[in-house]
Structure formats: C-alpha cells, structure tokens
MARBA-3410 file (N, C-alpha, C, O; in Angstrom, 1 decimal):
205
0.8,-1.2,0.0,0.0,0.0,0.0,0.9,1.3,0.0,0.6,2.2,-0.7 ~ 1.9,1.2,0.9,2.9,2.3,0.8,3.3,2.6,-0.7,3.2,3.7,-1.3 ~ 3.5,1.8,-1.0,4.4,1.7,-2.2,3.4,1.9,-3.5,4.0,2.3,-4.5 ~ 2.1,1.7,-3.5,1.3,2.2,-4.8,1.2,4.0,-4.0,1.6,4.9,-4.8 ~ 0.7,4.3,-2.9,1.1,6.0,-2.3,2.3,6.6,-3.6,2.3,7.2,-4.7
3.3,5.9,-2.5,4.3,6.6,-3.7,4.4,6.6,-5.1,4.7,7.4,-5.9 ~ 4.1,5.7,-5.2,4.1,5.7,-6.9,3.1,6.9,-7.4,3.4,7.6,-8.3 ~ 1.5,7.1,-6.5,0.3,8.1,-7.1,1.3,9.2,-6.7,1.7,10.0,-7.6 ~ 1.9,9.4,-5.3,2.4,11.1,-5.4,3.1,11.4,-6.4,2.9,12.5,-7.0 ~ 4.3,10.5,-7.1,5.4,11.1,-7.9,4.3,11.0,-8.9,3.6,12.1,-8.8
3.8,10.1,-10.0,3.0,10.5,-10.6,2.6,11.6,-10.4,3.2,12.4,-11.1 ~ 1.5,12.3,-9.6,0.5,13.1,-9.7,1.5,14.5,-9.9,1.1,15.5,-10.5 ~ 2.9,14.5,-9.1,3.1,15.7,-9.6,4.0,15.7,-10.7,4.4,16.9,-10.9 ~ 4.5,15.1,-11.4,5.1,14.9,-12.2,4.0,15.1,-13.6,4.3,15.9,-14.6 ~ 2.9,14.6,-13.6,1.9,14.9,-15.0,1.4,16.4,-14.4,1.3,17.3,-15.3
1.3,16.7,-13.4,1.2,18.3,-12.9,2.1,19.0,-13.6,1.7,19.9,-14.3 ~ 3.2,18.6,-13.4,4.4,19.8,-13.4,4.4,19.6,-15.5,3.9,20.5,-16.2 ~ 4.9,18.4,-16.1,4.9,18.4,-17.1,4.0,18.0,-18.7,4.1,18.3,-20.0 ~ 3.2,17.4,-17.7,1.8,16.7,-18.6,2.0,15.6,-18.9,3.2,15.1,-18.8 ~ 1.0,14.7,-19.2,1.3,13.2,-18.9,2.0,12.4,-20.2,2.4,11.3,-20.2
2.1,13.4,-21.2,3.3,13.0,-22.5,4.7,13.3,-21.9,5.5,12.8,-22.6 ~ 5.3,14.1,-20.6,6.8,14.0,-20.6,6.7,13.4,-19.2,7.8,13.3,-18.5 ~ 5.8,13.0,-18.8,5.9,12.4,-17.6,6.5,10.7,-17.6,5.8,9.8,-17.3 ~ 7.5,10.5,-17.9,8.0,9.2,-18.3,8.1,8.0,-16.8,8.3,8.2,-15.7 ~ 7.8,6.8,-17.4,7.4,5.9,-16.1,8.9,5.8,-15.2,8.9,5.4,-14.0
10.0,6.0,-15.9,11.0,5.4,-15.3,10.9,7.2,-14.8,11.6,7.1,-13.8 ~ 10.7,8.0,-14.8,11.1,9.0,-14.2,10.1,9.4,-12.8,10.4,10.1,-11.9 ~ 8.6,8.6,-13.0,8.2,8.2,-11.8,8.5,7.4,-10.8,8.2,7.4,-9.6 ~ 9.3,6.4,-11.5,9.5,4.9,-10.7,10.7,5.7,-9.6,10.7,5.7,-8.4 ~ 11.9,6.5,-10.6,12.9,7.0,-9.9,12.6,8.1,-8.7,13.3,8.2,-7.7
11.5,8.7,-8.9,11.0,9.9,-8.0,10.3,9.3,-6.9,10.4,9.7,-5.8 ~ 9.1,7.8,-7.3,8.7,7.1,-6.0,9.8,6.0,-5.0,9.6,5.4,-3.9 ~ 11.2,6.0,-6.1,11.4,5.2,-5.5,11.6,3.6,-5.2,12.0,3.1,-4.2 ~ 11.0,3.2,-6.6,10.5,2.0,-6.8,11.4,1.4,-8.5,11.9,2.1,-9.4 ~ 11.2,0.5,-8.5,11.6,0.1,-10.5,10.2,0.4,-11.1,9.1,0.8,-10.6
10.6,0.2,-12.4,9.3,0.6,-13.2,8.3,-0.5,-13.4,7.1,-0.3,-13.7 ~ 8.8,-1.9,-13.3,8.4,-3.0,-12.7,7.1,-2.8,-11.6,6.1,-3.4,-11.9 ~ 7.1,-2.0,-10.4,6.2,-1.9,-9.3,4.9,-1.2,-10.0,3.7,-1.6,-9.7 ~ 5.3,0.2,-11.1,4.2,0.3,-11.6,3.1,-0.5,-12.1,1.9,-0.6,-11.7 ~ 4.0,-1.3,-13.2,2.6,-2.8,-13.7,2.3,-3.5,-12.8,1.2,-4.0,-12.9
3.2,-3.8,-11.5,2.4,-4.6,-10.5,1.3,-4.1,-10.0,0.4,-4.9,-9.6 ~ 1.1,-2.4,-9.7,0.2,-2.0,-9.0,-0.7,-1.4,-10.0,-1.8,-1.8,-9.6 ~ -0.8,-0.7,-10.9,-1.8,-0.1,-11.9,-1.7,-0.7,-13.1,-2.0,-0.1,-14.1 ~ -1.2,-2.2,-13.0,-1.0,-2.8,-14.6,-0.1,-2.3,-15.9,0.5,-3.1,-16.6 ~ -0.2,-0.8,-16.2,0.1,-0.5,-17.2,0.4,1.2,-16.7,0.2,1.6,-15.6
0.9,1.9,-17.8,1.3,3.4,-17.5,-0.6,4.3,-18.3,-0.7,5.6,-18.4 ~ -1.6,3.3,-18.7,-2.9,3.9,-18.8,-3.4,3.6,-17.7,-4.2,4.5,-17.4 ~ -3.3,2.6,-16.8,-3.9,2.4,-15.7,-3.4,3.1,-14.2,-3.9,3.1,-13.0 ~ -2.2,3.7,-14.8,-1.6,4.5,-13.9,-2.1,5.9,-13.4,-2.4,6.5,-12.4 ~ -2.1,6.1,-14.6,-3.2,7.6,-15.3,-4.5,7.7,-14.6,-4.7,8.5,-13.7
-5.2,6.9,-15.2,-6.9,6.9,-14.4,-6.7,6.6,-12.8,-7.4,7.1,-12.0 ~ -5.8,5.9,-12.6,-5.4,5.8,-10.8,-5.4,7.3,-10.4,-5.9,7.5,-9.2 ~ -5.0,8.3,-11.1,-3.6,9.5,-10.7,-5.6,10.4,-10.5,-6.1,11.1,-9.6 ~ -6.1,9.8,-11.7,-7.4,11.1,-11.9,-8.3,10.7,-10.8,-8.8,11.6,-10.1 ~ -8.6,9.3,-10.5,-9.6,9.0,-9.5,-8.7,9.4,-8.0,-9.4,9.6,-6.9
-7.6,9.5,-8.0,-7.2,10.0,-6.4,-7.2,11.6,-6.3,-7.3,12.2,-5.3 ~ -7.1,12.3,-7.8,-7.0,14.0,-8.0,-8.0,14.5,-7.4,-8.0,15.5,-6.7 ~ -9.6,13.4,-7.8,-10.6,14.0,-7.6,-11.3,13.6,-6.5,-12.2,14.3,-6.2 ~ -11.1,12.5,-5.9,-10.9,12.2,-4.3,-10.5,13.4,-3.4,-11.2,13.8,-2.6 ~ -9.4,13.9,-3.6,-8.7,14.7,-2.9,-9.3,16.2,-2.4,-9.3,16.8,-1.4
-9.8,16.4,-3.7,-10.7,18.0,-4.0,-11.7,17.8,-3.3,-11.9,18.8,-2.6 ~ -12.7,16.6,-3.2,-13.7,16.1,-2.5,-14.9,15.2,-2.5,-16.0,14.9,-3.1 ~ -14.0,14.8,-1.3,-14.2,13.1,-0.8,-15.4,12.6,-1.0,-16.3,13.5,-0.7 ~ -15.9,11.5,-1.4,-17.1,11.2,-1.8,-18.2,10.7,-0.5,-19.4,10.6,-0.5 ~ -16.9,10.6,0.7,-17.4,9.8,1.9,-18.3,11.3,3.0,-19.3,11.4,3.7
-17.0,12.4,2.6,-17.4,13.7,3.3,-18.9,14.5,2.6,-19.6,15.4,3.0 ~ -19.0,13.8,1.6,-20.4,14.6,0.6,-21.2,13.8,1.1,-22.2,14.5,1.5 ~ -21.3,12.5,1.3,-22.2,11.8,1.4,-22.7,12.1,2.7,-23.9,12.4,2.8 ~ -22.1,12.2,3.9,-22.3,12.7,5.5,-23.6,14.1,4.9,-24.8,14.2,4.8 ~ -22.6,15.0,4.6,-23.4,16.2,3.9,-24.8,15.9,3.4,-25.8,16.2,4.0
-24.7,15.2,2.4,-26.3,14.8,1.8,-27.4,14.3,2.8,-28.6,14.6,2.8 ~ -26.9,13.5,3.7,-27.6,12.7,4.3,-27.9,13.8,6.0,-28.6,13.5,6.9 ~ -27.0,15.2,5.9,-27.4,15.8,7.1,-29.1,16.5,7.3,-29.8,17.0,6.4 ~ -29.5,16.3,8.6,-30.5,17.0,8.8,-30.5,18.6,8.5,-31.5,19.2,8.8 ~ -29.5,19.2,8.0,-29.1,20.5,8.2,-29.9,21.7,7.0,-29.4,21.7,5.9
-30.7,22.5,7.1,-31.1,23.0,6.1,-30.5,23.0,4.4,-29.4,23.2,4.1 ~ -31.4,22.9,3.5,-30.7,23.0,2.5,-29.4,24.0,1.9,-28.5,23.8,1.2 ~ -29.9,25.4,2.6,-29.0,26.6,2.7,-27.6,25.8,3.4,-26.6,25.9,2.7 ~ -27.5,25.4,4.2,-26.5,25.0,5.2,-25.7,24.1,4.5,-24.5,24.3,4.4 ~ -26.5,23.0,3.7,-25.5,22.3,3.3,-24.5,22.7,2.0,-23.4,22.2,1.8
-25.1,23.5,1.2,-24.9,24.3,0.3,-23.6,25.1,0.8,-22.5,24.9,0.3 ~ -23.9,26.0,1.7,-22.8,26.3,2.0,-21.2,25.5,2.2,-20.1,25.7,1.5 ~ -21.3,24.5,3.0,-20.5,23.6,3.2,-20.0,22.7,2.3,-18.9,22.3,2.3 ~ -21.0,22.5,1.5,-20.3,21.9,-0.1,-19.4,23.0,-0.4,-18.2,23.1,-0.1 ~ -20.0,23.8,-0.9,-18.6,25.2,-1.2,-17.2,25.1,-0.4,-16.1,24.8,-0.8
-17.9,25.3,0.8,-16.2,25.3,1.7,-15.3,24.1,1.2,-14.1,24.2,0.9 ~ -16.3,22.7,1.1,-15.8,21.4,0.4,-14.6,21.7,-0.3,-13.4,21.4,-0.1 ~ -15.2,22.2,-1.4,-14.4,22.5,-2.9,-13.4,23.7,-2.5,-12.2,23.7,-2.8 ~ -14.1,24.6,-1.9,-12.4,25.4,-1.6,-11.3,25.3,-0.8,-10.2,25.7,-0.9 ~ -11.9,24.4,0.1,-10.9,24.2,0.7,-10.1,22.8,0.3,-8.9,22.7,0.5
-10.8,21.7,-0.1,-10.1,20.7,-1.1,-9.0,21.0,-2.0,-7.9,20.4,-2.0 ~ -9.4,22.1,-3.0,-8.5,23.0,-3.7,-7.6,23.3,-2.8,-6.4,23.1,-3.3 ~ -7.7,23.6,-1.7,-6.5,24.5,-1.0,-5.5,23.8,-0.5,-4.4,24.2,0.0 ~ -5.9,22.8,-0.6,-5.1,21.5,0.2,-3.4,21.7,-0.3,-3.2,22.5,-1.2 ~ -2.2,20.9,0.2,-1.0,20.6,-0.6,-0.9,19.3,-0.2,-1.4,18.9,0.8
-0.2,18.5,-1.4,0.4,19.2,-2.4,-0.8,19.6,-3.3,-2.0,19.2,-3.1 ~ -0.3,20.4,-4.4,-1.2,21.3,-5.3,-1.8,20.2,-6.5,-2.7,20.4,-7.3 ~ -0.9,18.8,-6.5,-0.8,18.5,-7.9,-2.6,18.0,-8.3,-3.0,18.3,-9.5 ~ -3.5,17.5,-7.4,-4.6,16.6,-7.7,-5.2,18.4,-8.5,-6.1,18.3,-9.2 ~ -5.0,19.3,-8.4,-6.3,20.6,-8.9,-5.6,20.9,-10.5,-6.3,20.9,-11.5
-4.0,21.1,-10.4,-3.5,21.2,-11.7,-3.7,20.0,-12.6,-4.1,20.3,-13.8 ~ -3.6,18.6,-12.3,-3.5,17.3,-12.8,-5.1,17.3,-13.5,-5.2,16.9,-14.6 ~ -6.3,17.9,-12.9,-7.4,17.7,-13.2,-7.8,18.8,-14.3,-8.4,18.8,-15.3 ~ -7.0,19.9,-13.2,-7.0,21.1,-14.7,-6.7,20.9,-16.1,-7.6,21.4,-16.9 ~ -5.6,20.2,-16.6,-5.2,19.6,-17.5,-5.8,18.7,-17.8,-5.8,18.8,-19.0
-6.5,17.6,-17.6,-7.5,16.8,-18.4,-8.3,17.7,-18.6,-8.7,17.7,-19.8 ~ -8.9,18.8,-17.7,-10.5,19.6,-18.7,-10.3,20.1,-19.5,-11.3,20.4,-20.2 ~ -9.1,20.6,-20.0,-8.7,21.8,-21.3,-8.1,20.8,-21.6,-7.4,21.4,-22.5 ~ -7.5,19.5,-21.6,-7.4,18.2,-22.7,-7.8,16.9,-22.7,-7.1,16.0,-22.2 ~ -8.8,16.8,-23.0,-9.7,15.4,-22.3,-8.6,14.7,-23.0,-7.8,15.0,-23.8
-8.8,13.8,-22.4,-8.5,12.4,-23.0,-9.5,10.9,-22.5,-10.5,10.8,-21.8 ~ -9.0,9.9,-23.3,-9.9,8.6,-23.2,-10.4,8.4,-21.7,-11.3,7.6,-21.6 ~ -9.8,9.1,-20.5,-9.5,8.7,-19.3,-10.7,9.6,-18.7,-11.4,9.2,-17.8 ~ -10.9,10.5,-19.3,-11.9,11.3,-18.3,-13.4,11.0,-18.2,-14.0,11.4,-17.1 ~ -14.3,10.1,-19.6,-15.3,9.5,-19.4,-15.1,8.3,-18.2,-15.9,8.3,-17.3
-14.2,7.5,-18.1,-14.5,6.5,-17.0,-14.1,7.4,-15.5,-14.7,7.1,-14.5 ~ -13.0,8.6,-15.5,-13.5,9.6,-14.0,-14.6,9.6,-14.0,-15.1,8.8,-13.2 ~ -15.6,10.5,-14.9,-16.8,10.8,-14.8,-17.7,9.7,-14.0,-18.4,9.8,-12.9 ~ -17.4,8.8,-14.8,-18.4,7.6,-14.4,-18.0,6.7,-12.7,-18.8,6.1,-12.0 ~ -16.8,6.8,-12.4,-16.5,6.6,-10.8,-16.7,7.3,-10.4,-17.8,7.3,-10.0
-16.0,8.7,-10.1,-16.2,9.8,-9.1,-17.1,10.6,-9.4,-18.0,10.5,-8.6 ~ -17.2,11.4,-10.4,-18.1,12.6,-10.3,-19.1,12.8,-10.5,-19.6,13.9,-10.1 ~ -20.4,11.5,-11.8,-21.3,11.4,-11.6,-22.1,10.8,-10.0,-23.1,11.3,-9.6 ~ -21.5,9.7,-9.3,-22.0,9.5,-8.0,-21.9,11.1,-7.2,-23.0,11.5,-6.9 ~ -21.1,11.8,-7.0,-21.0,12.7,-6.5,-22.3,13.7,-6.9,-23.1,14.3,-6.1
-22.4,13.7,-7.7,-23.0,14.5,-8.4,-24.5,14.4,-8.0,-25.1,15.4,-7.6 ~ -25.0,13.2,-8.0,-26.1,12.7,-8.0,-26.7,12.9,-6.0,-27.8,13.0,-5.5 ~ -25.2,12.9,-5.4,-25.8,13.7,-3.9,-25.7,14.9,-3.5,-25.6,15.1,-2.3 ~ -25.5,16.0,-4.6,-25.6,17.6,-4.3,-26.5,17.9,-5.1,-26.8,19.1,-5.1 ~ -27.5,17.1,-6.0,-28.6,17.6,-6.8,-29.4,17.9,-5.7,-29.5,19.1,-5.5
-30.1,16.8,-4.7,-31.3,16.8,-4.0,-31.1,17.8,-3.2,-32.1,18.2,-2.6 ~ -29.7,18.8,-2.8,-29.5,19.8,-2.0,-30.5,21.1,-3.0,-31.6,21.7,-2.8 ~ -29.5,20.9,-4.1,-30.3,22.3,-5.4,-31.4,21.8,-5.5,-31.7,22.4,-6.6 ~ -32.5,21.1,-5.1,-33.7,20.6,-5.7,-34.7,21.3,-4.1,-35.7,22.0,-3.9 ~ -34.1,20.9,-3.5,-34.6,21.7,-2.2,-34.5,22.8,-2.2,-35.3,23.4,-1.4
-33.5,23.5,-2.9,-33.3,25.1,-2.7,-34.1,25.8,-4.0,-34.3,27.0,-4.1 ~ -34.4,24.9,-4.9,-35.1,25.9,-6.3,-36.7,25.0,-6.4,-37.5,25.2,-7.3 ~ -36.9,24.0,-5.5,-38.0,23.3,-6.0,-38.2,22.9,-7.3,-39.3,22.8,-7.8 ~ -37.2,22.5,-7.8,-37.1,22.4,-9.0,-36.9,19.9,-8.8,-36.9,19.3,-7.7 ~ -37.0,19.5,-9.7,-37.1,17.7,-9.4,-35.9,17.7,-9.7,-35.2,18.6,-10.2
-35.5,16.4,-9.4,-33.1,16.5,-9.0,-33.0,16.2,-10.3,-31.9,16.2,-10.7 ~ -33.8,15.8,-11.2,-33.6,15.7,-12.7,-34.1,16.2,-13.7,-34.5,15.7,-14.7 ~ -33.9,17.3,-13.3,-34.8,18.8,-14.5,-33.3,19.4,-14.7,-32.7,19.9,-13.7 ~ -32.8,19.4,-16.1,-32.0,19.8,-17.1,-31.3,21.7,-16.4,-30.2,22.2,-16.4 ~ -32.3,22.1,-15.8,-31.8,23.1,-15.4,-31.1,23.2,-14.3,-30.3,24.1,-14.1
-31.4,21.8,-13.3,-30.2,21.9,-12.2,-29.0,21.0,-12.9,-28.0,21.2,-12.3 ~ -29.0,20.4,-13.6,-27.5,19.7,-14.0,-27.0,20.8,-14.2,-26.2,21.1,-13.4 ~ -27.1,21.9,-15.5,-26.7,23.2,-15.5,-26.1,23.7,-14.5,-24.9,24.0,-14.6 ~ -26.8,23.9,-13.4,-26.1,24.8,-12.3,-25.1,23.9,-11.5,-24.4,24.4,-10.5 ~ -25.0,22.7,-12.0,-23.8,22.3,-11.3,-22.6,22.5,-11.4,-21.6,22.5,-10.6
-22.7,22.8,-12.8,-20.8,23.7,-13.3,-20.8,24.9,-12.4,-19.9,25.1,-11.6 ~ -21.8,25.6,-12.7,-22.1,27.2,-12.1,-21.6,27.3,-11.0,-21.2,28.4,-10.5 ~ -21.6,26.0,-10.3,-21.4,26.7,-8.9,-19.8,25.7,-8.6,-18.9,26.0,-7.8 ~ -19.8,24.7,-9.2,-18.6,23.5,-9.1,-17.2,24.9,-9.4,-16.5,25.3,-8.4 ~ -17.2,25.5,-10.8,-16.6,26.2,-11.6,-16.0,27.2,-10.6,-14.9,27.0,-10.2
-16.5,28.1,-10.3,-15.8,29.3,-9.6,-14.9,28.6,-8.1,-13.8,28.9,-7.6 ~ -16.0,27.5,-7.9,-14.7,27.1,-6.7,-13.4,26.5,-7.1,-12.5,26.6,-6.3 ~ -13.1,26.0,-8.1,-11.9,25.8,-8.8,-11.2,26.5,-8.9,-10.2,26.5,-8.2 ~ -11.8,27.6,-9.9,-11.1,28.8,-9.9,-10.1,29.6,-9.6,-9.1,30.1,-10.0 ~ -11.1,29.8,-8.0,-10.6,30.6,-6.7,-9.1,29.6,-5.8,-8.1,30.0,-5.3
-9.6,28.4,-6.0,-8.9,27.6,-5.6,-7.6,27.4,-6.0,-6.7,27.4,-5.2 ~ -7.3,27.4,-7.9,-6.7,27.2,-9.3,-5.7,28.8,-8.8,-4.5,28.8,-8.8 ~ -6.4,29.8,-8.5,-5.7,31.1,-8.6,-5.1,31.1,-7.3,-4.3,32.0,-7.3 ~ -5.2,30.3,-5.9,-4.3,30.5,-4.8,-3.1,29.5,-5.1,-2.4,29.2,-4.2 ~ -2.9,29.0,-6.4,-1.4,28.0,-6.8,-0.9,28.7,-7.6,0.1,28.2,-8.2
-1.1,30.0,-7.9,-0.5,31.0,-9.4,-0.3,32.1,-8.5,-1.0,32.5,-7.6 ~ 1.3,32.7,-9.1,1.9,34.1,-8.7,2.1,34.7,-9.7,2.9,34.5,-10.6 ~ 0.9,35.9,-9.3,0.8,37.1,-10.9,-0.2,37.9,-9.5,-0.7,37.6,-8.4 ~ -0.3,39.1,-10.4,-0.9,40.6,-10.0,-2.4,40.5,-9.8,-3.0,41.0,-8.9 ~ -3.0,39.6,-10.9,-4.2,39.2,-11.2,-4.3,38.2,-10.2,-4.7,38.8,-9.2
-4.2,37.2,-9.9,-4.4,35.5,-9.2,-3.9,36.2,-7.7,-4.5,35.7,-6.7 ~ -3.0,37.0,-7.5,-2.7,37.3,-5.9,-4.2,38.2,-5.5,-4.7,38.1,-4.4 ~ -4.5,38.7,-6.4,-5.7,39.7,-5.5,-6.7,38.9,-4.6,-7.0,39.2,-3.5 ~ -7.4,37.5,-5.6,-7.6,36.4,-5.1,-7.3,35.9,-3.5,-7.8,36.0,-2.4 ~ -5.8,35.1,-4.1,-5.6,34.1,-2.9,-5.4,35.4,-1.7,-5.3,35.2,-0.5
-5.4,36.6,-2.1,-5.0,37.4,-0.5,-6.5,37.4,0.2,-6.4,37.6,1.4 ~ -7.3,37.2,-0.2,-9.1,36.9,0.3,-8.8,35.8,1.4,-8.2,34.8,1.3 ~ -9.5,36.3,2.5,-9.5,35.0,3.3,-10.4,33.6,3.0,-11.6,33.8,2.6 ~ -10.1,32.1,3.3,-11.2,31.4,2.5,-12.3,32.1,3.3,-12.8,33.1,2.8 ~ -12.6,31.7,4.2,-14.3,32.0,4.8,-14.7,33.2,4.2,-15.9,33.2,4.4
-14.1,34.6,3.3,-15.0,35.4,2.9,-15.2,34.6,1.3,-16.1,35.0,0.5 ~ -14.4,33.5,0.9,-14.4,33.7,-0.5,-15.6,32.4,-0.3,-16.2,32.0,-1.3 ~ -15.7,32.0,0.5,-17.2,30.7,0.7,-18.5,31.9,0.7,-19.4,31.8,-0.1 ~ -18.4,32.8,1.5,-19.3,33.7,1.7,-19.9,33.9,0.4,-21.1,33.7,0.0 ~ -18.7,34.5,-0.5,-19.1,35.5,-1.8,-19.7,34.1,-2.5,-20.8,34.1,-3.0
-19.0,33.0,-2.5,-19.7,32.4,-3.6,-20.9,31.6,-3.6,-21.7,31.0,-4.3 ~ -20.7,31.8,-2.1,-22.5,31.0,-1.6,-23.4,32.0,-2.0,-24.5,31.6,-2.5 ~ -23.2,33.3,-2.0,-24.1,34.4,-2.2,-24.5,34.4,-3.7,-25.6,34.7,-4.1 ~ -23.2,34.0,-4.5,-23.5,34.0,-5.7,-24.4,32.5,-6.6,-25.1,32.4,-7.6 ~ -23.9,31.5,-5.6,-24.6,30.4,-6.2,-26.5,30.4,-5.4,-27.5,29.9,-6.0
-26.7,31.1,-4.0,-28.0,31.4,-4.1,-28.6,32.1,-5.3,-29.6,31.6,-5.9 ~ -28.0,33.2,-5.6,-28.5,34.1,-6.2,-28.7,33.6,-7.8,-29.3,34.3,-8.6 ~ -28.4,33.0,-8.0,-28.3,31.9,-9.4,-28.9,31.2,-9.5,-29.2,31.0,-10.7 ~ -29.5,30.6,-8.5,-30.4,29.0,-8.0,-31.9,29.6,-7.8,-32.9,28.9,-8.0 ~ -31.9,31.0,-7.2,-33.0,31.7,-7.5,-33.4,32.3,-8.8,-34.5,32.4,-9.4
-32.3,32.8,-9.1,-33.0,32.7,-10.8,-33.5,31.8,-11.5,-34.6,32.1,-11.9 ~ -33.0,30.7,-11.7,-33.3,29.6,-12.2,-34.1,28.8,-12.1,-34.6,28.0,-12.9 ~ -34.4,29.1,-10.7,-36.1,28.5,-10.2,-37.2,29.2,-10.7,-38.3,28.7,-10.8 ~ -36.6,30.4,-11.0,-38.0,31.4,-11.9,-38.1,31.1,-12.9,-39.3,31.1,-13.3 ~ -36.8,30.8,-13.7,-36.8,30.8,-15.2,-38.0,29.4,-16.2,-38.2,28.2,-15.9
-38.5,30.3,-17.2,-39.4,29.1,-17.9,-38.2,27.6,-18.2,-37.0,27.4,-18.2 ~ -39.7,26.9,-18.7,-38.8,25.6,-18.5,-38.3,25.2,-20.1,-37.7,24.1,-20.5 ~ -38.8,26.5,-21.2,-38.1,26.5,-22.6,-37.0,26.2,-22.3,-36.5,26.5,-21.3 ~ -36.3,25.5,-23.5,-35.0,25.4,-23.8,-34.2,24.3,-23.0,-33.0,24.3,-23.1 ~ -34.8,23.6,-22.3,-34.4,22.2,-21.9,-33.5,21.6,-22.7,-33.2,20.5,-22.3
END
C-alpha cells in the first residue's frame, strides 16, 4: 500500500508539473522510488496509472465519503450548500497542489481517461448535491436546469482555488481573500443563481 502512495504522489506531480506526454514511467519509478516493474504490478500498465492519478485527484478535491455525510445531514438545505462550497475550496486549498493542476489539465485536454472519472467519481458525486439544489429551487433533482447549475457553482470554486497555486498581480488579489469570505461571496453567488433559475421558464431544456 505504501508503495502504490508513492508511486500516485510522484505520478501526480510529475503529470502536474509536465503533462502526462513528458511524464516518463521510469522517471516516476525513480521519483517514488520504486523500479518501473512496481508500476505494472500496482496499476497494470502506464494507462492504468493515469486513471489511478485522476480518481485520487478528484478524491482529494472532495471526498465522496465527506459529501455523502453532507447529503444525508439534517441541516437546512442553505446550510448544506454552504459547506459543499467550503468542500471545494478548501479541497482546492489543500497541498500538495498536484490533484487541482492534474485535473486542470484533463479539462482543457480530455482524453480517453476522463469519461471512466466521470463515471466513478463525479457522476455519483453529483447525484448527492442535486437533492440539495432541488430543495433550494423546487425544481425535481432531474430537470435539465439543475444539472446546468452544477458547473455554475462547481466552476468558480476551482477557480478561486486554481488562482491561490498562481503568482501574478491578477491571481494574488484572489488568494489574499480570506477562505471563509471567499465561501461567503460564492455562496451568495450560487444562491442568487439558483434563485434565478427557479424562476426561469422551462423552454429550452
């Protein structure tokens, strides 16, 4: 178990730092530690290494075990809403940095690997933060307009997250925000969105 760890950290920041075309196995094996041999014993292959690297990226950002508590709280719908937010920002916030850049890079370059994430991690996921937005817009957890709003609100916490790993003029104005005001702003913003949308006709489905 130690030993597949090391192999995901050097991986993950290694396809981080260079992308998963210069990320070479022997130059993971040497960074975990291990021969390149340990790789195929533990993820079979350097594709099965890959989808390992994306299902622990997106584990990391947020846990499927910590959403599920959330879904299942007695806590107002506003409440849990909130705390999903914090979820994602502060998941983001975590170090090392590599699981937010690693994921970054698959969304501005899919590859074959990112329909089977979808289908482990982030559709289940998905499927327990609807019934929160369905409580907050009255809207049914599978009306076309709340899948919509799930970028809407997923998206900016990335972002905010994506911009406290970048040093520039722009991205510092950001991370100098404390998190708890930047949950604040964006809970205000994903209310205020979720109430639109509850108004909006149901054209254009």
């Amino acid at each position: 178990m130690a030993t597949r760890k090391a192999i995901l950290e050097a991986a993950g920041f290694l396809i981080a730092d260079a992308g998963l075309a210069l990320a070479a196995s022997k130059q993971i094996a040497a960074r975990a530690g291990v021969d390149v041999a340990s790789i195929n014993h533990h993820f079979g292959n350097r594709e099965g290494l890959y989808q390992a690297v994306l299902v622990e990226a997106h584990r990391r950002l947020i846990d499927g075990k910590h959403l599920e508590q959330l879904a299942a709280s007695t806590e107002p719908p506003e409440t849990k809403l909130k705390a999903l937010i914090r979820l994602l920002v502060q998941g983001g916030a975590l170090e090392p940095n590599w699981p937010l850049i690693v994921l970054a890079r698959e969304i501005m370059a899919p590859s074959a690997h990112l329909m089977a994430l979808q289908q482990e991690e982030v559709l289940p996921k998905l499927q327990r933060v609807l019934p929160i937005l369905s409580e907050l817009t009255a809207l049914p957890p599978d009306d076309p307009r709340l899948w919509r709003c799930l970028p809407s609100i997923a998206a900016p916490c990335a972002l905010f997250a994506l911009a406290g790993k970048l040093d520039s003029p722009l991205t510092n104005r950001f991370s100098a925000v404390p998190a708890e005001v930047v949950v604040e702003h964006l809970f205000a913003f994903a209310m205020g969105g979720l109430a639109a949308i509850s108004r909006a006709p149901e054209t254009g489905q």
